[in-house]
Structure formats: C-alpha cells, structure tokens
C-alpha positions in Angstrom: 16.1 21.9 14.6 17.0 24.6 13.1 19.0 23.3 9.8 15.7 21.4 9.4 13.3 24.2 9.6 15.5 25.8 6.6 15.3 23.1 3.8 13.0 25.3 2.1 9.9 23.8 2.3 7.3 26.2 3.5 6.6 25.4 7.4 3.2 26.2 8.4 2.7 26.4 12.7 -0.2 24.7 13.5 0.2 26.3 17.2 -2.8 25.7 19.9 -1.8 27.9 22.7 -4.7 28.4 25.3 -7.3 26.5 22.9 -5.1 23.3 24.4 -7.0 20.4 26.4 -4.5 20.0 29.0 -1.5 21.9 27.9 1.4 19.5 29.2 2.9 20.1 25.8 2.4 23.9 25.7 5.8 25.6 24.6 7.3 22.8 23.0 7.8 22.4 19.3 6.8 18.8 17.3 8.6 19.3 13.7 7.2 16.6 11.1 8.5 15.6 7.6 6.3 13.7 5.3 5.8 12.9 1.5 3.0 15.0 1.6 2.1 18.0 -0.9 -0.2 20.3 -2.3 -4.0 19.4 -1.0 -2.5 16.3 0.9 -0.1 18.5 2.9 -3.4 20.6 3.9 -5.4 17.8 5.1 -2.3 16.0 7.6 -2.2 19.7 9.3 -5.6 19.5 10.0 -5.0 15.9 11.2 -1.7 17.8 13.6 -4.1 20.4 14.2 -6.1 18.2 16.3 -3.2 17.0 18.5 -1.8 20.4 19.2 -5.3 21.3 20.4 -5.2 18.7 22.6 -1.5 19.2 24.0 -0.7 23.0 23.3 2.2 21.7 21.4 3.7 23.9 18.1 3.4 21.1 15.5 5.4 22.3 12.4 4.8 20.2 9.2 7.1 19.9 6.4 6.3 18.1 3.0 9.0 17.1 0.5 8.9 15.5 -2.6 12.6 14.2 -1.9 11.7 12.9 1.3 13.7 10.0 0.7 16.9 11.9 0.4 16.4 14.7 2.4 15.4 13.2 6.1 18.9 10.9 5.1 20.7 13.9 4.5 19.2 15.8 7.7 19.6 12.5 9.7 23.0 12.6 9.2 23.7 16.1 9.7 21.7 15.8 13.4 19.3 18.3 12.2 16.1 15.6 12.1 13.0 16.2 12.6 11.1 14.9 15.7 8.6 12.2 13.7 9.1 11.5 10.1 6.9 9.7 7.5 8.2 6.9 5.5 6.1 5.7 2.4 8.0 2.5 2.4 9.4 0.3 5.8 12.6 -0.3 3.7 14.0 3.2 4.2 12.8 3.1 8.0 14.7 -0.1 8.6 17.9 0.9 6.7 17.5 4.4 9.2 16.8 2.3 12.2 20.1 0.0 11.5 22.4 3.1 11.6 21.1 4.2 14.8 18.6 7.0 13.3 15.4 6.2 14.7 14.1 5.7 18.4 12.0 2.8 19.4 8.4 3.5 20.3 7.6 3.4 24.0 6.9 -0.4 25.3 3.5 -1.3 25.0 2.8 0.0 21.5 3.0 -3.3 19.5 0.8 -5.0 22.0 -1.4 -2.5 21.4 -1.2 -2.5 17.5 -1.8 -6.3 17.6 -4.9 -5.7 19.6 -6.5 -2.7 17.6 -5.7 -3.3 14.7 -6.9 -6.1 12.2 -4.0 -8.5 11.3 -2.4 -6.7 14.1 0.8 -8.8 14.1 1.3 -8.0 10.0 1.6 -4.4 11.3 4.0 -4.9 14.4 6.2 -7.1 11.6 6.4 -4.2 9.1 7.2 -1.5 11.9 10.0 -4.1 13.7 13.5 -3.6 12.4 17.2 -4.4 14.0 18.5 -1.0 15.9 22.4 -0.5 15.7 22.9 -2.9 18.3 21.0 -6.0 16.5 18.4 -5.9 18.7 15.0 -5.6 17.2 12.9 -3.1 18.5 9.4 -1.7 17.3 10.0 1.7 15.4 7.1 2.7 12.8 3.7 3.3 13.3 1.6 2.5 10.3 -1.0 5.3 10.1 -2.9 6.2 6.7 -2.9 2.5 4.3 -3.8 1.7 0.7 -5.3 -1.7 -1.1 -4.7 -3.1 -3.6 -6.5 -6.3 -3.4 -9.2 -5.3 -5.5 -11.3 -6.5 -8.4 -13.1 -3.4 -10.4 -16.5 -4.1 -12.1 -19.5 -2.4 -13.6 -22.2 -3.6 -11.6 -25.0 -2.8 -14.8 -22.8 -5.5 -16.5 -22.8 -8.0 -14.0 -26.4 -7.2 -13.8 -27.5 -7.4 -17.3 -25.1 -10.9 -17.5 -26.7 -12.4 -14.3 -22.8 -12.8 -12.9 -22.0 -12.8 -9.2 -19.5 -11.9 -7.3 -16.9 -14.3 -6.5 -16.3 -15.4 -2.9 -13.1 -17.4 -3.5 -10.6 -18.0 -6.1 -12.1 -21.2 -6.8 -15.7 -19.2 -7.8 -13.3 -16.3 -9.4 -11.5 -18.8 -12.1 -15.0 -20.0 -12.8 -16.8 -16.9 -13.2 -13.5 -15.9 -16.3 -14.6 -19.3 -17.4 -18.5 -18.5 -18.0 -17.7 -14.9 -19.3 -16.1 -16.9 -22.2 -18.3 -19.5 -22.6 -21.0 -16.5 -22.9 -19.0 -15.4 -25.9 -17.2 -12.1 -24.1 -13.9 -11.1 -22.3 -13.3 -11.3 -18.8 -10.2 -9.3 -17.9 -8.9 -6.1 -18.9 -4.7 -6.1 -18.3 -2.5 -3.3 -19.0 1.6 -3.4 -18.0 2.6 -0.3 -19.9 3.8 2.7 -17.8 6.6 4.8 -19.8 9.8 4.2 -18.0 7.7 1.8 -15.2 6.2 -0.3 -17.4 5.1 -4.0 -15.9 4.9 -3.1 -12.8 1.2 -3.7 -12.4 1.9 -7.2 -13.4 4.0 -7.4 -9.6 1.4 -6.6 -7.8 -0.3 -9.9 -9.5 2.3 -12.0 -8.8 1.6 -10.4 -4.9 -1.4 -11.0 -4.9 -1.3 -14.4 -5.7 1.9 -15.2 -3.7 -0.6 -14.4 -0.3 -2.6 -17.0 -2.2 -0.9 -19.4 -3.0 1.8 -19.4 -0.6 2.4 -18.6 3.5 3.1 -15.4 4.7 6.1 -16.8 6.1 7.0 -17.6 2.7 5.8 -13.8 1.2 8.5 -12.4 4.0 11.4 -14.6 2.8 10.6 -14.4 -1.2 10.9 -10.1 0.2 14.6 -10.7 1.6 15.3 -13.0 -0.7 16.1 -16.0 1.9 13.5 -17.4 -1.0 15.6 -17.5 -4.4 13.4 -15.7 -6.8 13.7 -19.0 -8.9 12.0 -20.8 -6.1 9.3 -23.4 -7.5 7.1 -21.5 -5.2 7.8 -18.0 -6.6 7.4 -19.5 -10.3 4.3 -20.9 -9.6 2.6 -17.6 -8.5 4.0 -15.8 -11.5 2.3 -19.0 -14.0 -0.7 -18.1 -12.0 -0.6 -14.8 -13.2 0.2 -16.5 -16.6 -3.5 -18.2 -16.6 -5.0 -14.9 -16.8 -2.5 -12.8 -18.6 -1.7 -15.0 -21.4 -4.8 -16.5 -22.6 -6.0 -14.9 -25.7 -9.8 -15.7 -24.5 -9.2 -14.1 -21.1 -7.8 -10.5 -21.9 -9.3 -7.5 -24.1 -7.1 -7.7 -26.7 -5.7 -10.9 -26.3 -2.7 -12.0 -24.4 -0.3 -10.0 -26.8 -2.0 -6.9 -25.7 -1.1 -7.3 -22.1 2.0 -5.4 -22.1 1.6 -2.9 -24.6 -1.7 -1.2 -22.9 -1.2 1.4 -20.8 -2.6 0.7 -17.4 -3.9 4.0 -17.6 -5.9 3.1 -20.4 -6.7 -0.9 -19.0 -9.5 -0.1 -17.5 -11.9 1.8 -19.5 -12.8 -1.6 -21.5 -14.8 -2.3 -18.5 -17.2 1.3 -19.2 -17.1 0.8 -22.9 -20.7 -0.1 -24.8 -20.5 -3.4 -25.5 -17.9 -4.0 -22.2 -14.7 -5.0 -23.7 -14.3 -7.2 -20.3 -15.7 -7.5 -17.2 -13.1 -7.3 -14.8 -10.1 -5.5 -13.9 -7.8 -6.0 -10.7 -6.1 -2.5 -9.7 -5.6 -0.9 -6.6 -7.7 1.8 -5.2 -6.5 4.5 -7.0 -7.6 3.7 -10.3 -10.8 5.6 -10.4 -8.5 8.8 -11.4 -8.2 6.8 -14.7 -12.2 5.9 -15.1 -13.8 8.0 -17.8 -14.5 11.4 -16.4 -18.4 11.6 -14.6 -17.9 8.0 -13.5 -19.4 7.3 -10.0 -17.6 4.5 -8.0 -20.5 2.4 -6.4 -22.8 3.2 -9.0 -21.2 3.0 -12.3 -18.1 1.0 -11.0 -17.7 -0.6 -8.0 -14.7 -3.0 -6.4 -14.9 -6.3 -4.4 -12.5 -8.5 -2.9 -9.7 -10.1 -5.0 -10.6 -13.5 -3.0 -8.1 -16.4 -1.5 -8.3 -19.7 -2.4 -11.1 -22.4 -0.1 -9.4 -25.1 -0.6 -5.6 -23.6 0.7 -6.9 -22.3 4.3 -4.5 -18.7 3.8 -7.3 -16.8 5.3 -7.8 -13.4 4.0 -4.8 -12.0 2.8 -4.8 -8.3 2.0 -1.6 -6.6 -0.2 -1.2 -3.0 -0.2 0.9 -0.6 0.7 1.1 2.6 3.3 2.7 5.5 5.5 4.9 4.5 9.3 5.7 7.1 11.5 8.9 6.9 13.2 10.7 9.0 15.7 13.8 10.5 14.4 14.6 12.9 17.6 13.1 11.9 20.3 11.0 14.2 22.6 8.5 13.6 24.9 6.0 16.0 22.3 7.1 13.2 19.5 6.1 9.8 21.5 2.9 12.0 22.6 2.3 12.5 18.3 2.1 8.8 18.2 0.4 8.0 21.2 -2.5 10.7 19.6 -1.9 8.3 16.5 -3.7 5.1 18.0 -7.0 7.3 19.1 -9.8 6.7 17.2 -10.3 10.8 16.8 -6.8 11.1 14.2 -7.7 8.4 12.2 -11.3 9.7 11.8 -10.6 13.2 11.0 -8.5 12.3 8.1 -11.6 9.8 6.6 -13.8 12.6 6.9 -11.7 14.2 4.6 -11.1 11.4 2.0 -9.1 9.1 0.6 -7.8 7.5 4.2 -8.1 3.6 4.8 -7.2 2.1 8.1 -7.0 -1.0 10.0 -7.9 0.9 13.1 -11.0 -1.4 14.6 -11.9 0.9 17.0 -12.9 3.8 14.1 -16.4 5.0 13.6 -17.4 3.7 9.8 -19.6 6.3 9.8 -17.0 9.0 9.5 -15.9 8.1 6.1 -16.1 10.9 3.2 -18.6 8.3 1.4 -19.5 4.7 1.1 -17.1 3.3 -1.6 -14.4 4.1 0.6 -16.2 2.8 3.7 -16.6 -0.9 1.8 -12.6 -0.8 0.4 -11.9 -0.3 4.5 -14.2 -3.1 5.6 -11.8 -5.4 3.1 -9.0 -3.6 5.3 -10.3 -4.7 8.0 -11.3 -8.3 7.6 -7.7 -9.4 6.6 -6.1 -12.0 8.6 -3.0 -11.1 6.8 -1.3 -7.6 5.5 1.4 -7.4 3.8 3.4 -4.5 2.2 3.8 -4.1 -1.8 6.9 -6.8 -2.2 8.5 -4.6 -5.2 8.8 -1.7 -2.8 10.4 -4.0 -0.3 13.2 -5.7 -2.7 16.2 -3.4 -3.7 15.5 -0.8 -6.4 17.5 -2.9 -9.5 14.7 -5.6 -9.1 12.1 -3.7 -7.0 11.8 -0.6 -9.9 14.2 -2.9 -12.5 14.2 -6.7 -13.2 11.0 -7.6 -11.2 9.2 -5.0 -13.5 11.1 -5.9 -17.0 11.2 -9.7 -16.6 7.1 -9.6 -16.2 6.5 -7.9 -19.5 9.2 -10.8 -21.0 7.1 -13.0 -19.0 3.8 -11.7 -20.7 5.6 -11.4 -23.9 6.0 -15.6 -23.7 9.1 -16.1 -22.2 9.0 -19.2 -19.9 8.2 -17.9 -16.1 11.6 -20.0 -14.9 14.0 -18.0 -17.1 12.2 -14.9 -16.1 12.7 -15.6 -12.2 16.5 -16.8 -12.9 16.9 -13.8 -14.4 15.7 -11.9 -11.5 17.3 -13.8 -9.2 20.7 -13.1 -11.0 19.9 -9.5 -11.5 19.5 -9.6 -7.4 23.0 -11.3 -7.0 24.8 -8.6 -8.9 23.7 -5.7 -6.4 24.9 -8.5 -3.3 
C-alpha cells in the first residue's frame, strides 16, 4: 500500500486501538479512496470512525478530486487501495472487467434485495462481468441522491388552491389549470457553460421510467435500444410538451435553453411567481435565493408515474458503490459494517445522506425535508442510475446534452436522436 498512501492526498488515521468492540481487526490497516473533499471528506471519517471502533481496525481515508484517474492508475500499478468509491457504476464495471475488483462475499445481494427498497435495482447496478465473463456482485451502493423531484412554493399553491399531483395524469392537468388561471406553470433552464442541456437528460430519464419498462431504461443505457428508437423519441416529445410550449415555460419555450439552470428556479420565489413548478434534483436548494427555508418557503414532492401505464414508482437518481479493490478480510468487514443500520444513520445525522436502507431510523435525519425526499427513496419500486452517466462520455457529457438544446431550440426529436445515435456509432 504503500505507493497509494503517497499520492499526496492528506491521509488522516482514524485508528481505534483499545476503544475497539471486539478487536478482531485490531493491527490491521483498511485504506479507502473516495471522491470526497473538504467538509465531505470530514463527515465519511466520522462515518469510518465508527467501524474502526467497532473492529480496532486503522481505517485510512483518502479523497481525490481525480478519483477517476488516479484509482486506474494505482490499480494498475498494484498499489490499490483496499475499498474504493465510485460515483458512477460505469467506471466500477470497466475495473471489474479487467480483473480489478473482488466480488463481495455470497449472500450480499440477497441481502441488498431484502433491505433495501427496489432491492433488485441495486443488486443490477453493483453486478458486472469479472475477467472471466462471469457476473459477479461487486459494488455496494451506500450514500444516494434524487432527482425525481418537483420544487414548489407551498404559499403559492396555497394562495392558488392547487394540489399536489399524485400521478402524471393529475400533473399534466394541474400545468393545464395554471394556464387556464392566466399564469405559468414551469420554470426550465438548460444552460450550464460548457454542460449546457444537461438538465433536459434528466427529463428525458425521468420520463423514460415513465413511459417505458425498466427493461427498456437498461437497453436504451447500452445502447441494445438505438437512440432513434420510437420509444426513446417518444420520451424526449414528452419532454417537448412541457419544454416547448410557450404557455407552459417562464419565458416561453425559446427561453428554455438559454436560462441558466442556476437561475431556473428563482421564478418560483419571485412576487408575482413567474411559475409554479420546477423539476430538479435535490441539490437545487444551493441555487434558492439566500434565507430560503426548504419545507417552509419551498418544498419538493414526487415527480409522479403515469395510472393508467402500471410502471409503479420509478425513482432516477444517482449515487456512491463501494467496491473492493484489494481484498482483505478488514475490507469485506468495511462493507459488511455498510448494511447496519448504525453507518447509514451516522451519516443522516450529519446531513445531506439519502438511503434506501429500510431498516434506518427516520428519526436520525439532520431535518425533515431531507427525511420526506428519503421516504420518496424509499417507496420506489424501481431505481435507476442517471442514464447520461451511464452512456459513454461523447453522448453521456456530448451529443445527449447538445442534441436536447437543438431539440428545445425546435429541431424535430427524430433528427435529434439519429444524431445521437450516429454520434454513438462513431466511438464503437
């Protein structure tokens, strides 16, 4: 380990010694590399605190913000470190193919489909084929974000005498009322500097899960689906009947793409509201005018399935695995620690941590807002991981994004996904 322990990154020894609950672990040293920095590097060595307590291990964390390059690079040199942190399963199952990670200990995915909610959706995004072909279970999905949400001022939906939606169905006719009532109903933004249309994928997501199977949301991701599928088209018109109605959007459909989605949302706090509604993932409150309380001055509910096409609750979002990437008896004992109720709810006390843990105390949670966004987490019948961060990176971060803002622009939604779909071929 010791090339690892040198990439220059600070190590900090989170080391338990006699304050251990059993000790079995006492002496030997759990290294960990993760995405994490700054005040998010503190709070997962609080969380590793807690298991070298328990064990007497020396749990050494190491945060990176080339964590993509560097545990390829350190893989490759043999210098790995015992569990790493993937943001995204794509990197995990390219590592897994070349022979990089070890599979989790038999018994893990049956226990992931039992404890957690849509339990199989998170044994699908951890299983990848090893160097032998075989597939095998390798991530642990600990730590998750949603993005299936609809942000709202509850004083306006008060003061209107709106509701909140249960189903698609009830959605589509709540944007028709807020025009018939002589306002706006959505606030959009695509722009993002070098990024820009990206939020417009996670539409197109979001409505694949609705519109379509999960079966068919897995092969659109490998692209067994053509992008120019009549399915895939379809989701990105239904993203069209919002987008590019004048009546619909603050600003009118020509707006879409040039507002910043940094900037979308505060049409929703403005006096009168310049719309009512705004779909974004959790992390948007960072862009809410400064002083504004989520659950009081904005609050989020469930951007909801269609009735009438029996999909369930699907749920898109995105999250952190944990893999083994030298194996050790101290690193299958880190993610054993991982499915206890105790790690999952000493990171919620500390805030922003979702998790579709069932057996976690909802009580534990850093405040209330966050406790509802986990209670959509854990009603989904279906998870599945941002698509865009699945694809390749030339459509993932490239024609997925740029074909959207043509697509919001006007351009007809079939060119657009032919154009994606060629874009895809060239990197084949």
């Amino acid at each position: 380990m010791k090339n690892y322990l040198c990439t220059g990154t600070a190590v900090l020894a989170l080391t338990a010694g006699l304050a251990s609950a059993d000790g079995h672990l006492a002496g030997e040293q759990v290294t960990v590399f993760g995405p994490w920095l700054g005040p998010d590097q503190e709070t997962v060595e609080k969380v590793l605190a807690g298991f070298a307590e328990k064990t007497g291990a020396d749990v050494r964390y190491v945060g990176s913000d080339s964590f993509e390059q560097q545990i390829m690079v350190d893989s490759e040199a043999g210098s790995a470190p015992n569990v790493a942190v993937f943001p995204q399963p794509g990197l995990a199952a390219d590592m897994a193919a070349r022979g990089f990670l070890a599979p989790l200990k038999d018994g893990t995915g049956d226990w992931v489909r039992e404890n957690y909610a849509a339990g199989q959706s998170w044994v699908d995004l951890g299983t990848y084929a090893g160097a032998d072909g075989a597939d095998s279970l390798y991530g642990f999905f600990y730590k998750v974000d949603v993005k299936s949400l609809v942000w709202y001022s509850p004083e306006n939906f008060e003061d209107a005498g709106y509701d909140i939606p249960s189903s698609m169905e009830e959605l589509k006719a709540l944007t028709d009322q807020i025009v018939a009532d002589g306002e706006t109903p959505w606030c959009i933004g695509l722009g993002s500097g070098g990024a820009t249309g990206w939020p417009a994928t996670d539409w197109v997501e979001d409505l694949m899960l609705r519109t379509q199977s999960p079966a068919d949301y897995d092969v659109w991701v490998s692209n067994e689906m053509k992008f120019d599928d009549p399915k895939v088209v379809a989701a990105i018109e239904e993203f069209g009947t919002f987008a590019r109605n004048d009546a619909y959007v603050a600003g009118g459909a020509g707006a879409v793409a040039a507002t910043d989605f940094r900037d979308s949302p505060k049409g929703l706090f403005a006096s009168p509201p310049q719309c009512y509604m705004h779909r974004q993932a959790s992390f948007i409150p960072a862009f809410f005018p400064e002083g504004t309380e989520v659950g009081a001055d904005a609050d989020f509910f469930y951007f909801p399935a269609y009735a009438e096409k029996d999909l369930g609750a699907p749920v898109l979002g995105a999250g952190t695995l944990w893999a083994i990437t030298n194996e050790s008896e101290g690193a299958h004992a880190l993610i054993e620690y991982l499915k206890t109720p105790e790690a999952h709810e000493a990171w919620m006390a500390l805030g922003g941590f979702l998790t579709p843990h069932k057996g976690v105390d909802s009580s534990k949670f850093s405040d209330s807002a966050t406790a509802k966004m986990n209670d959509i987490l854990l009603g989904a019948t279906t998870f599945r991981f941002d698509a865009s961060d699945l694809m390749p990176g030339g459509v993932g971060a490239g024609s997925f994004w740029t074909g959207m803002v043509d697509y919001a622009g006007g351009k007809d939604a079939g060119e657009v996904a032919m154009g994606i779909q060629q874009s895809w071929d060239a990197l084949k």
